[in-house]
Structures are given as C-alpha cells and as structure tokens.
SESE-268825 format. One line per 10 residues: number of its first residue (from 1); for each residue x, y, z of C-alpha. Coordinates in Angstrom, 3 decimals, padded with zeros to 6 digits. Example, Ala and Ser with C-alpha at 12.3 -4.5 7.8 and 13.67 -1.06 7.14 Angstrom:
<atoms>
1) 012.300,-004.500,007.800  013.670,-001.060,007.140
</atoms>
This chain:
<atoms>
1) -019.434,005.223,012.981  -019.129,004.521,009.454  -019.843,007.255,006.575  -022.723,007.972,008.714  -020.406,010.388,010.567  -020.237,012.368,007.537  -023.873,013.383,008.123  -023.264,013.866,011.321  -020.488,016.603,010.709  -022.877,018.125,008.243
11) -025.863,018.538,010.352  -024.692,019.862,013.372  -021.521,022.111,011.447  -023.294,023.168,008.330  -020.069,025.281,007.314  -017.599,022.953,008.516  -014.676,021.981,005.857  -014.993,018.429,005.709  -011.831,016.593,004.049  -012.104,012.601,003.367
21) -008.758,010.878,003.396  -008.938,007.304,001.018  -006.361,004.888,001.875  -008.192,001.987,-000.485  -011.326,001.085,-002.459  -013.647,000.476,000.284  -015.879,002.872,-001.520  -016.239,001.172,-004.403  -015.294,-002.500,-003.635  -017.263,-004.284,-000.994
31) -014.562,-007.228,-001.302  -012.679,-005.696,001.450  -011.833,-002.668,-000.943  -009.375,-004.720,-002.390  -010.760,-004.599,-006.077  -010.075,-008.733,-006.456  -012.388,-010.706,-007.929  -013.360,-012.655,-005.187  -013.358,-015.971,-007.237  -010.753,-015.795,-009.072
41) -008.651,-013.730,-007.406  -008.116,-011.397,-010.457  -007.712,-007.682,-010.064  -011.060,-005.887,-010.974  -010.647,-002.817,-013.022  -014.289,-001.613,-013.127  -016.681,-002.331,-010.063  -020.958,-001.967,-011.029  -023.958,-003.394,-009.567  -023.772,-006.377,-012.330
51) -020.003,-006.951,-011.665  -020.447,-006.635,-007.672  -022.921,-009.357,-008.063  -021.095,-011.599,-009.656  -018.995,-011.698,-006.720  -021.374,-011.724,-004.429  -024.335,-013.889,-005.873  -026.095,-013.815,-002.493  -026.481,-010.186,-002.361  -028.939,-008.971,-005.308
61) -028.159,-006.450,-007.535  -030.485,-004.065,-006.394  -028.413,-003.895,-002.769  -025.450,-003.173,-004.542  -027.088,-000.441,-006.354  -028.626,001.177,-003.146  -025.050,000.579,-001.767  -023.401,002.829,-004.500  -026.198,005.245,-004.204  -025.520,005.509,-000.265
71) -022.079,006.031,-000.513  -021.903,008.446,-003.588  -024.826,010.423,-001.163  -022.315,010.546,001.857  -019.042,011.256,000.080  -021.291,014.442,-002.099  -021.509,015.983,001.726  -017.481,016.019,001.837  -015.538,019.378,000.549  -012.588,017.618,-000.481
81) -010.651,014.460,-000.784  -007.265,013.342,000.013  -005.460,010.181,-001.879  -001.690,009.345,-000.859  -001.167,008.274,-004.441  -001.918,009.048,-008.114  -003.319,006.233,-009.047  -005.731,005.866,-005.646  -007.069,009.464,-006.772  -007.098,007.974,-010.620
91) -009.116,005.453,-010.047  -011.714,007.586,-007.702  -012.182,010.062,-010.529  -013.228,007.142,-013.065  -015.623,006.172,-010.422  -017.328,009.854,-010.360  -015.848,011.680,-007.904  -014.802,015.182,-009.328  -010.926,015.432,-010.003  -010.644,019.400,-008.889
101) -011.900,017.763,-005.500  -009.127,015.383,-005.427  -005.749,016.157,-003.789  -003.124,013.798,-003.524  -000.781,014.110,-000.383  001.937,011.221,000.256  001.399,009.679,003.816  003.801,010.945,005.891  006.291,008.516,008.805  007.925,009.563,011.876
111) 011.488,010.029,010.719  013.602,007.989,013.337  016.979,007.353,013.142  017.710,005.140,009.678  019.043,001.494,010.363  023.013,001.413,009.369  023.819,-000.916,006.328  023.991,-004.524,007.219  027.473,-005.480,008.242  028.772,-008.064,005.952
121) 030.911,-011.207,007.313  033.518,-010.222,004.241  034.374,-007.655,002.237  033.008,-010.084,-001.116  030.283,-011.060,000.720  026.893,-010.660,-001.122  023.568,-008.514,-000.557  021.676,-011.381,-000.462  019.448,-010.635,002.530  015.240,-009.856,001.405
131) 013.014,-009.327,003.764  009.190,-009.353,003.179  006.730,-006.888,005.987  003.086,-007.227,006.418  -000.092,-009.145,006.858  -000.049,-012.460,005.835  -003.480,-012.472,003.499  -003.637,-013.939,-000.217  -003.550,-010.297,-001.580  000.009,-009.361,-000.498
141) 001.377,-011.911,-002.597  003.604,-014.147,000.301  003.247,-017.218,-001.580  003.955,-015.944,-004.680  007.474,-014.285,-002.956  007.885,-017.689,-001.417  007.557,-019.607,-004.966  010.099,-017.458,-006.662  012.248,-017.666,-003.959  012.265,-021.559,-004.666
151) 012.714,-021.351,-008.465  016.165,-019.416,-008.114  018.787,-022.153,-008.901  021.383,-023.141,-005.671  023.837,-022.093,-007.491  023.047,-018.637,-007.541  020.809,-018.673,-004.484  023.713,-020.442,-002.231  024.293,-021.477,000.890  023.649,-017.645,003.043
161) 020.758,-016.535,000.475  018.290,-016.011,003.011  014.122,-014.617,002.975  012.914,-013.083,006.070  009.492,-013.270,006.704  007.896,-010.619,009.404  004.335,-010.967,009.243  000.961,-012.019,010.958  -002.387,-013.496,010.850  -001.760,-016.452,008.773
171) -004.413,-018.290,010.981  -007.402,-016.058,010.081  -006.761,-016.678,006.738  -008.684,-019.152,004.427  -007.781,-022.650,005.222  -006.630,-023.016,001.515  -004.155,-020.600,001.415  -002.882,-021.066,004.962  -002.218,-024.953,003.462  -000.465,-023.348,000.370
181) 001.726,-021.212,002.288  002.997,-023.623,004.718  003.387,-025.800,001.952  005.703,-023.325,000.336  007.507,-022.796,003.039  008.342,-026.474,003.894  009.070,-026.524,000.059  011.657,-023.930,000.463  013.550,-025.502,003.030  016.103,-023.159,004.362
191) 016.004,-020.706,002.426  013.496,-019.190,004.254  013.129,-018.016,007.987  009.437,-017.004,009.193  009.920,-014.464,012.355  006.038,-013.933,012.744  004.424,-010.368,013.541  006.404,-007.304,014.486  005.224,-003.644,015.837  006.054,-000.655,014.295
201) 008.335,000.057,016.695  010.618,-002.638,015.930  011.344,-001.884,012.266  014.475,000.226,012.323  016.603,-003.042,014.632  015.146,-005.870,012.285  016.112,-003.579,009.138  019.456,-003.846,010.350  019.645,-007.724,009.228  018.111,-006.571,005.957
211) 019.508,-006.023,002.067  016.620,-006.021,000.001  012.774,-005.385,001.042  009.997,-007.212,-001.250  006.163,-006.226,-001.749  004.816,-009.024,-003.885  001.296,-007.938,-003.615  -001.198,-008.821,-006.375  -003.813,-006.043,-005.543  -003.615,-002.144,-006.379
221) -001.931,-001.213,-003.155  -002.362,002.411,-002.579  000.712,003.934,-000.740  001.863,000.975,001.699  004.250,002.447,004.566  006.793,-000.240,004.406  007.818,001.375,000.687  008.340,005.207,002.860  010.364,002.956,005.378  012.612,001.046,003.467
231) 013.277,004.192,001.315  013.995,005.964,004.936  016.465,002.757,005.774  017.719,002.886,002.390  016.723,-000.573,001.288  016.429,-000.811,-002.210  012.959,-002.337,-003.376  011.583,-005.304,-005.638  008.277,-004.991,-006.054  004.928,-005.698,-008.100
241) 004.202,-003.286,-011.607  000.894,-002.473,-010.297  -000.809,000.198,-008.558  000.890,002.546,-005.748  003.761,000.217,-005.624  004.604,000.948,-009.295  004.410,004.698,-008.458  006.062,004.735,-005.999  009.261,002.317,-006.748  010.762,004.150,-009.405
251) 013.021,001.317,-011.627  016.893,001.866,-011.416  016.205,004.325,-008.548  014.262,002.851,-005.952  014.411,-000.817,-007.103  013.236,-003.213,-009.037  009.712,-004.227,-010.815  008.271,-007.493,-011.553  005.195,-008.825,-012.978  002.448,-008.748,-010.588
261) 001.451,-012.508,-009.849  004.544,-013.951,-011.673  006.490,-016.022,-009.309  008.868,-016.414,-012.162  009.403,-013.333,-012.995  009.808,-012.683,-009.522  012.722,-015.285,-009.342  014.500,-013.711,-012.327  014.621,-010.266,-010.568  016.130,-011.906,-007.281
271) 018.697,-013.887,-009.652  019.489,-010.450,-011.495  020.655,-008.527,-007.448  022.470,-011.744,-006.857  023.913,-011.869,-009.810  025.448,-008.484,-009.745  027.420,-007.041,-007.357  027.168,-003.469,-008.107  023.237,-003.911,-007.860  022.562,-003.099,-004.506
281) 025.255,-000.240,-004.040  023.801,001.487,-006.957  020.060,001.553,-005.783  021.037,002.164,-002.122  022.906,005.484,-003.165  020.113,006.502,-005.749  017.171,006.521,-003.124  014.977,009.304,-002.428  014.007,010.606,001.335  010.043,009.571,001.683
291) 007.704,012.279,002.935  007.839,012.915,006.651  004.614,013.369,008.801  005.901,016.772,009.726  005.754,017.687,005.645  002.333,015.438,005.329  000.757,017.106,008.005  002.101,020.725,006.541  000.359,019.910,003.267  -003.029,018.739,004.778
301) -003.096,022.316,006.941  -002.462,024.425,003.584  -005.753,022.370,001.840  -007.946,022.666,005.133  -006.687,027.004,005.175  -007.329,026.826,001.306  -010.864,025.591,001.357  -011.919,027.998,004.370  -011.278,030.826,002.726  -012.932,029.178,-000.441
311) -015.936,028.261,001.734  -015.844,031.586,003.931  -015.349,033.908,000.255  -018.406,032.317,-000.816  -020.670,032.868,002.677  -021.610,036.212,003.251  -019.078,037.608,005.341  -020.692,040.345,006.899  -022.905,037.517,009.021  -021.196,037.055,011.943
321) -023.334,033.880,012.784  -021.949,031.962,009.398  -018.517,033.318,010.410  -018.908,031.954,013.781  -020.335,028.687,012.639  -017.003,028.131,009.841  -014.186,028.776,012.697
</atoms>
C-alpha cells in the first residue's frame, strides 16, 4: 500500500497515534524524490505544479496539482512526523507541513564490533586507501569521485593510491551514464578497483582495507547510513557541502567537505589527506559515536508515549470506549 494505508489506519483506529517517518522527498518530488531536475540534472530547491511540469511535460499540470492535493490530504491524517535530519525536516516545513509536528530523530545502526585500523605495510606508509559505498545511480555522484580521482597528479597520487568501489546496479542505469562511468573507469587505469555490490553484513571486514570513505553525491541526501558506519569504524569522511551529508560531516571533525558536483574540487581535497600526514590521525581521533538503534528506537517510544497522552488528555477520559479504542 502506498499513503493509502494512512486512511486505512485512520478509519478503522480513529484514535490511533499515527507517526510518518521521511527518509527523502518522495512527497514532494515525483523524480524519484530526489529533488533533481530531471533534465539537467540540477538540484531543485522549490517543487510546484508549474516546476513539476517542466520535468515532466507529459504529465499536465493539473495531475501534478491533484497529486500535491492527494498527498498533503493523506499526510493531514498523520499525528506526527519523524525526519533523521535537520535539513529533511527543513525542507518539509517550507513545503507546508507544520514544524511543531516535525521531530527529528537520527537513524539508528546495529552497533557491531568496529573494524581495527588498516594495517599499514610501513610505519611511513600513507592513508591513502578511499573507499566509495552505495548504488551506482547518477545522483550519488560515482563519476564525479571517479573524475577527481583522475585529476590528482602521480606524483602525489603514487604508485599504492588506491579507490575502492563497492556498489551495484550500474546496468539499470541510463545507458548514458553507464557509458560515462565505464569510461571513467578505463580512464583511471589503476587507480581504481571496482568490487561490485556488497550486503550489509559485509561492511565491518571490507572496512578493514579502508582509510578514507567518500559520498560524492550531488542530491540532498537525507541521513545516508554509510556516514553512521564509517563514523562507527572510525573512517574519517570527504564528502559533498549539501544536504544531510553537510550536517552530518562536521569539517575538521568528521572529515572533509567539497563542492557538490566539483570533480576538481573533489581532487584538491584527496591531494590535501595525501598530502599531509597528520590528516587522517587527527580526524580518526576527533570522531563522534553515531546514534545506535537501541538510542533511535528509545527516542521514537518517548514521541509515540508523548502524543498518547496528548491525544488521550484531549479525549474525554471518562469514556471507556475512546480509552479502549487509543490503547
């Protein structure tokens, strides 16, 4: 069921507490709720009827506005909303919905045993392993992290400079941009090593081979999970100025910034690690714990207990049938 199941819940628990978790834009953005412009692949700061057209030619205007109405209808029927970020739950209240309705509650991740350090060959030897995790799909960025990779001069990149690519689904993806990624790739040589998808599961052994984990995504993420696990493995971070990624990557704690899109810039961040040896030692000891699903799931109970007594102080309390009906 889609947000049909909303209605659902409503009609047949009338005093239910119904709490809507938002893990993108899906709500507002019908490209995928990725808030690209689907032809130029710029980010979209303001989504309308008009501008959703424009994107979609084929579908008129007036579907898009029964679309917005639909989906405003459904959400109204919630009690509550959770975001895992700020900016997520920013961006929902300059769409409409109401901010003291808004809560925003970090995802929490199993907290397994953290991946050791990477053992180096020397004692000189350089942190000068980056590793990127995740789909392989023109809005996380790959080819971008590929490009930069390929701008950093050899002598500064060297001969044990390596990027580690763990990631899936390149064949689903337009034809264009499967070209331009292999293209990339063949372009930078050996310099980079593509591993192909991995499981959850398997994240704490291949963070083991890992210095440096990238997220060169050009859309707002909201709160991706490979940030919470590299900060669990103590990987320091590069990663795109934008959206949850900014947020959650703070600079000369976390990691490193770049400019969103900016292969270049990009490049110039991966020179400055390599450059300095100090880099990654200073990061890796300044890195704070991510949430775990024990604290995430602590915080969700405490909004679902607020909001009952909320909904049960405003039902009349001496009717055991509405009491009944809330539990």
């Amino acid at each position: 069921m889609g947000l049909e199941a909303l209605y659902a819940l409503r009609e047949a628990l009338p005093h239910s507490v119904i709490v809507v978790t938002f893990h993108e834009y899906l709500p507002i953005c019908h490209n995928h709720g990725q808030m690209v412009k689907r032809a130029s692949g710029q980010l979209c700061s303001e989504a309308s009827p008009i501008s959703c057209h424009g994107c979609f030619p084929e579908i008129p205007v007036s579907q898009f506005l029964k679309r917005e109405q639909f989906v405003r209808g459904m959400l109204d029927l919630a009690d509550a909303f959770v975001s895992p970020s700020m900016f997520l739950a920013t961006r929902y209240v300059e769409w409409g919905i109401e901010a003291e309705k808004l809560s925003v509650i970090e995802n929490g991740i199993v907290m397994r045993e953290p991946a050791p350090a990477r053992d180096l060959p020397a004692p000189a030897a350089r942190r000068n392993r980056f590793a990127y995790f995740g789909q392989m799909t023109p809005f996380k960025g790959i080819d971008v992290l590929i490009d930069a990779v390929s701008r950093v001069r050899e002598e500064i990149w060297g001969d044990d400079s390596c990027l580690m690519i763990y990631g899936g689904n390149l064949e689903r993806q337009p034809l264009e941009f499967q070209d331009r990624v292999k293209k990339r790739i063949d372009e930078a040589g050996r310099r980079v090593r593509f591993y192909g998808a991995y499981q959850n599961g398997d994240l704490p052994r291949l963070m083991r081979s890992v210095d440096w984990v990238v997220l060169p995504s050009i859309w707002w993420e909201n709160s991706p999970i490979v940030i919470q696990e590299a900060l669990h493995h103590r990987r320091p971070i590069v990663c795109s100025d934008i959206g949850g990624m900014a947020e959650k990557v703070q600079v000369g704690r976390d990691g490193l910034h770049f400019r969103a899109g900016s292969a270049q810039d990009l490049a110039d961040r991966l020179v400055e690690v390599l450059s300095e040896p100090q880099a990654w030692d200073r990061l890796h000891a300044s890195l704070r714990p991510p949430m775990s699903h024990i604290d995430s799931a602590r915080q969700q109970a405490e909004l679902y207990r607020r909001l009952l007594r909320e909904k049960l102080g405003q039902a009349n309390a001496a009717n055991p049938a509405v009491l009944a009906r809330a539990g």
